[in-house]
C-alpha positions, 0 to 999 in steps of 0.5 A: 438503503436510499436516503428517502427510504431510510428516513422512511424506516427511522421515521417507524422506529422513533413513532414507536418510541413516544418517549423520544421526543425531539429526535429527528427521523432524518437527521438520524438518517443522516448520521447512519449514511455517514457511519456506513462501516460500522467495525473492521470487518466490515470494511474488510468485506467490503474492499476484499470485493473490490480488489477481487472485481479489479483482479478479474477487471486486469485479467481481461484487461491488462491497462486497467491495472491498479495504483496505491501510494504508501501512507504512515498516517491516517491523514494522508492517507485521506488527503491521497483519497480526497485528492484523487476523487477531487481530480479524477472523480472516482477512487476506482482502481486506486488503493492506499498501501500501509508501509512497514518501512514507513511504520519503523521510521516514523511511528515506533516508541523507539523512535526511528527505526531502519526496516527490520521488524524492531517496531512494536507489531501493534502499530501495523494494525492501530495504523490500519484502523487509523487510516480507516478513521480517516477515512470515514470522517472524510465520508462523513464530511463531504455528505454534511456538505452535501446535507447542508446543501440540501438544506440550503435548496429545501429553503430556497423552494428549489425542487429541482435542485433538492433532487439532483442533491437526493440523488448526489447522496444516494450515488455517493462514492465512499473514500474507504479503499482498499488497504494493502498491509505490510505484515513484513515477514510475520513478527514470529513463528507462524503462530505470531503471524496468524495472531497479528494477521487476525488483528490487521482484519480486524481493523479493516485490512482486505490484503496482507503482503507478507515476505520469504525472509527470516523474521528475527533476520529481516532487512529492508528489500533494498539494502543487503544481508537479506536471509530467507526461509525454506519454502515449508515455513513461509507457506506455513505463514501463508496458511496463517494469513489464509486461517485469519481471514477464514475465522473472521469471515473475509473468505475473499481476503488477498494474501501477497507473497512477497519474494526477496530472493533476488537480492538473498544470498543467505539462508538460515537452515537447510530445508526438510527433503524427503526425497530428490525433486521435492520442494525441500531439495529444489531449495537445497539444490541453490545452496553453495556446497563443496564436494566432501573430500575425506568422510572420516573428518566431518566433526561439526560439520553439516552434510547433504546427499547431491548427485550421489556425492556428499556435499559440504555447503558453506557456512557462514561464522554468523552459522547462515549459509550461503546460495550460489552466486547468479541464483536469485532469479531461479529462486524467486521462480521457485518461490513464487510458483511454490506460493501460488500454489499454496494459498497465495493471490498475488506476488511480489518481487523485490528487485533492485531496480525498475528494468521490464524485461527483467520482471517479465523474464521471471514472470514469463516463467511462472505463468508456465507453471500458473497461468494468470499470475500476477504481480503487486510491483514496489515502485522503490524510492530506494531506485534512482529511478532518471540514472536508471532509465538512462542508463537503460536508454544508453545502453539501448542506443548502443547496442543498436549502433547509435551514438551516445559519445556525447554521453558519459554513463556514468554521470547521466545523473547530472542537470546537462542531460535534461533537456538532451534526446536521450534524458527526454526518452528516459522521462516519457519510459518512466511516464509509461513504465506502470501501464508498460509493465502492466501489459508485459510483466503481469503488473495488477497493482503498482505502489510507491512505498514512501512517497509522503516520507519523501514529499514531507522532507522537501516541502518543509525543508523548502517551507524552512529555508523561506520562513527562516529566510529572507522571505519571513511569513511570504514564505508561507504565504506564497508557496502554502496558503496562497496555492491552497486557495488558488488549487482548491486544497480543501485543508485550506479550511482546516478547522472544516477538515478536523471536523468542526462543521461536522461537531456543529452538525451534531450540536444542532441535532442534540440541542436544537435551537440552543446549539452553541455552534463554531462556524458562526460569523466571526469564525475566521474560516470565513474568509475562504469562502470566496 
């Protein structure tokens, strides 16, 4: 509804209330345009929308792929979204991506967890409704100053000023994006699964990225010991995430499959087949068996039928049993095609470092089986992303007979390479890694996993050598307040940020004249005006 057509309909509703004596049609108005989402579900909606239209968007159109960086508080995340509408001046395309790395390291009553779902499965959706606060209160923010403005030009006699304002309000851009959340491998069986999936929807979730691996066994996608799960069981985990979103009503709701067979030597059981080339058999046929040699001596052991012959496969002490070495790629095919198949929208696969051609060797062979699919792609701080890319260059200048004898491979990582031929083409194949992949390897969404985890560590470590240092409150001063002001980093008015003009806002509507408001003369956010 527009402005002036809501404070038409409020300004009905109060004139049939005689007894609501002082309550203001337009400010009424007002609060209801900054609480546009009223629950979970409704941003749910919403942002299901979005990411479909942008889906539909890639497929026509491979450059218009999609971005999010991963978040572990609801400010940051709002700090990411005012940041892109205040540089680019829209938040289209560009998501925020809820890390359950993030979520075990740094916001777990146990303190500082590694990636393996030890974490209080609770914190996944209080930190999504967390975001979503965030987010809002921004919404909230920026249309007051935009009423303030208003205000402001109403006072003044500026006619044409309170229209462009008018018009401002009604073609606001909200910060609420799309969330895409990590329910890792489902914390359970698949009934745990649906039951957390229906309370990440509720706070708000569009999009559940959940993994092949065994959820009492997870790892980090990056580090080893990975153990995944026969395909039966993690598609009965996506039809757990399709069921939650079908009860609550988000019929559009994104599920990503996430494979981390690649870097999975282990599995935890041998899969159901009832007969040769199902998908329980296709599973087994990876496994790392040795013929059976005597029949009569197979006390304690596990057996399968393979080719007529009977088949021992090797068992770990820790009773896991092992893949044949150099299968990976085969498998995360399998996977992937298996869970498209199945319900899924998206993949993901984990791989073990940024290199195109390998991504698109195995996304090539999955859109023969699916045409259309389409990836969410992890750009891993867990990568050396400059030793892998020059690596790739020196490895490309080589094979084509150039000369890299000035170059030692293994040692690409040092400062004497920056400026060098090979570590500036290393850098622009980094710059344009995201829209090259988009165009090759079926890349829609392209996410940065813990980039504030990282951010965090070094400017307060820079924050703490000067502070502590010879350069005392400079320290501060120059490298944080002093760039705030001069990039226009909103924050520089923190007490605005926490929603103190918001709260005067509020008293003004509730007292009247009476208010006794914060942002008076003597408040020192004053003195960021200029």
């Amino acid at each position: 509804m527009h402005y002036k057509d809501s404070i038409r309909d409020l300004t009905g509703t109060i004139g049939e209330n005689e007894n609501w004596s002082g309550i203001s049609a337009e400010a009424a108005a007002r609060m209801r345009l900054q609480n546009r989402f009223q629950t979970g579900l409704d941003i749910a909606r919403y942002t299901a929308g979005i990411m479909r239209r942008d889906m539909a968007a890639y497929d026509a159109d491979p450059s218009k792929y999609t971005q999010s960086l991963g978040c572990w508080h609801g400010f940051i995340g709002q700090q990411k979204m005012i940041a892109i509408k205040k540089h680019f001046g829209t938040t289209e395309r560009r998501y925020l991506y809820l890390s359950g790395w993030m979520v075990a390291a740094l916001r777990s009553e146990f303190g500082p967890l590694p990636d393996q779902s030890m974490h209080e499965k609770t914190s996944v959706p209080a930190l999504i409704e967390e975001l979503y606060t965030f987010l809002r209160q921004a919404d909230a923010r920026e249309l007051g100053m935009l009423f303030r403005d208003l205000d402001t030009a109403r006072a003044a006699g500026d006619r044409i000023r309170e229209e462009q304002l008018i018009q401002a309000i009604d073609g606001y851009q909200t910060h609420v994006v799309p969330v895409i959340a990590d329910i890792d491998a489902g914390f359970g069986n698949a009934e745990a699964t649906y039951l957390l999936a229906r309370k990440m929807i509720e706070a708000g979730a569009c999009a559940l990225q959940i993994e092949n691996q065994v959820s009492d066994e997870k790892q980090c996608g990056h580090q080893d010991g990975k153990v995944t799960v026969p395909h039966e069981e993690f598609v009965a985990k996506i039809r757990a995430c399709r069921y939650a979103f079908l009860e609550l009503g988000i019929d559009d709701g994104i599920i990503v499959a996430r494979t981390d067979s690649l870097g999975a030597g282990l599995t935890k059981q041998i899969a159901f087949s009832r007969e040769a080339g199902d998908i329980g058999d296709l599973y087994n046929s990876f496994l790392d068996c040795e013929e059976v040699a005597d029949p009569t001596r197979l006390d304690g052991e596990i057996v399968i039928s393979r080719g007529g012959k009977l088949m021992r496969p090797k068992r770990l002490r820790s009773n896991l049993f092992q893949f044949r070495p150099g299968t990976g790629a085969d498998r995360c095919v399998l996977d992937c095609i298996h869970a498209l198949k199945n319900g899924a929208d998206l993949l993901w696969i984990e791989t073990e470092k940024p290199h195109i051609e390998q991504i698109a060797g195995m996304v090539d062979r999955i859109r023969e089986a699916v045409p259309g699919a389409k990836l969410v792609y992890n750009n891993s701080p867990s990568f050396n992303w400059t030793l892998n890319f020059r690596q790739q260059i020196f490895d490309l200048w080589q094979a084509e007979g150039r000369d890299v004898s000035t170059y030692d491979r293994a040692r690409l990582m040092s400062v004497d390479y920056d400026g060098t031929d090979l570590g500036i083409e290393a850098d622009e194949r980094i710059r344009t890694f995201q829209r090259d992949a988009a165009a090759r390897a079926g890349i829609f969404h392209h996410l940065i996993t813990l980039p504030t985890y990282h951010t965090a560590a070094l400017s307060t470590d820079n924050l703490a050598r000067d502070y502590f240092g010879d350069q005392g409150m400079l320290g501060y001063v120059a490298k944080v307040q002093r760039q705030e002001i001069r990039q226009g980093i909103a924050c520089v008015k923190h007490q605005n940020m926490a929603g103190s003009d918001l709260g005067d806002d509020h008293k003004e509507y509730f007292a009247g004249e009476a208010a006794l408001k914060a942002g008076g003369q003597h408040n020192t956010m004053n003195q960021f005006a200029a």
